[in-house]
N, C-alpha and C positions, 0 to 999 in steps of 0.2 A: 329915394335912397336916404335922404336925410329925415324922413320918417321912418324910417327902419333904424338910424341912429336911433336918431331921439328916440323912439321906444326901448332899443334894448338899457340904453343909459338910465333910463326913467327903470326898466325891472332893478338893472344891478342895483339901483338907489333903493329900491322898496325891498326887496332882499338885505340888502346891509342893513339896513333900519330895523326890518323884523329880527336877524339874528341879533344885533344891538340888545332890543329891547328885552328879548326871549333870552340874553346872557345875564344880562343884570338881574334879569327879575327872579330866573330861577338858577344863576349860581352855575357849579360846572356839576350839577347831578348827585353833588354827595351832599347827605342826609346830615355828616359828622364832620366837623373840620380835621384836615388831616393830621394824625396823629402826630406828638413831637422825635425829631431822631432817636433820642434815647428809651420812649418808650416801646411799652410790648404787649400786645393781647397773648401770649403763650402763657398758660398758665399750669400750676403743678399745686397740687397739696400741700400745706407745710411739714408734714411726715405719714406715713403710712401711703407711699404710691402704691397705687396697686397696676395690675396690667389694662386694666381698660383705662385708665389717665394715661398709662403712655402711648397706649394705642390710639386715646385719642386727640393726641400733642398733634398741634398744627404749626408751624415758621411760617411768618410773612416770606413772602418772594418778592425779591430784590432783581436785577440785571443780572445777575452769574447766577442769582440761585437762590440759597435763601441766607436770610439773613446772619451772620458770619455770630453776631455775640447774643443773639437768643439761641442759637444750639449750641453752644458756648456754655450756656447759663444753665439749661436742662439737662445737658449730660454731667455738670457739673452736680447738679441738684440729684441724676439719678444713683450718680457714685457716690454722695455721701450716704444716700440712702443703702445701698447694697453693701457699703463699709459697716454703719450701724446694723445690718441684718447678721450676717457675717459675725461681727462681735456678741452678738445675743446667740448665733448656733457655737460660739468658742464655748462662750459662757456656763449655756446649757449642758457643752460636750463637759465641758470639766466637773457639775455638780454630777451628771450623771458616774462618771470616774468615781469622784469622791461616796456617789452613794453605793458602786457597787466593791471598792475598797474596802468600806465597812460592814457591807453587808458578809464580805471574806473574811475578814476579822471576826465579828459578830457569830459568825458558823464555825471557823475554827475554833475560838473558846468552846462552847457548846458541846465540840467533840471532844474538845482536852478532859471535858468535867465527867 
């Protein structure tokens, strides 16, 4: 009986030992120290999103979900984008007015003469 102690006491010691050493030596498995709270792997373009960037936007996942102010940051990042798009089809909508204004003008003389 007290060799069946003494041996299981003698594995748990040689178990604890091996993960001991097998923790220190190689760490908890990760390659990168873990990133800081504030940072982010989500990345975006500085202008010009197109739909494969957002298609292929990834969030870190957190306990509820994903991370609360990197889709915060991207949606914010994609409405400025669609604001500037938006302002460039006003833009265009108004030179086009202007060009077909004077192109009405332009023809009306022509008939008056």
């Amino acid at each position: 009986m007290q060799t069946l102690l003494l041996y299981l006491v003698v594995m748990v010691l040689v178990i604890g030992a091996v993960f001991a050493v097998v923790w220190f030596v190689f760490g908890r498995g990760e390659d990168l120290p873990p990133l800081e709270r504030d940072a982010t792997l989500t990345r975006l373009p500085r202008a010009g999103v197109s739909g494969d960037d957002v298609r292929a936007l990834r969030f870190a996942l957190v306990a509820r979900g994903y991370k609360q102010s990197e889709v915060d940051w991207a949606l914010e990042k994609l409405a400025r984008e669609i604001d500037e798009l938006r302002m460039v089809i006003v833009d265009l909508q108004g030179r086009d007015a202007n060009d077909f204004s004077r192109a009405d003008t332009d023809a009306s003389r022509a008939e008056d003469v």
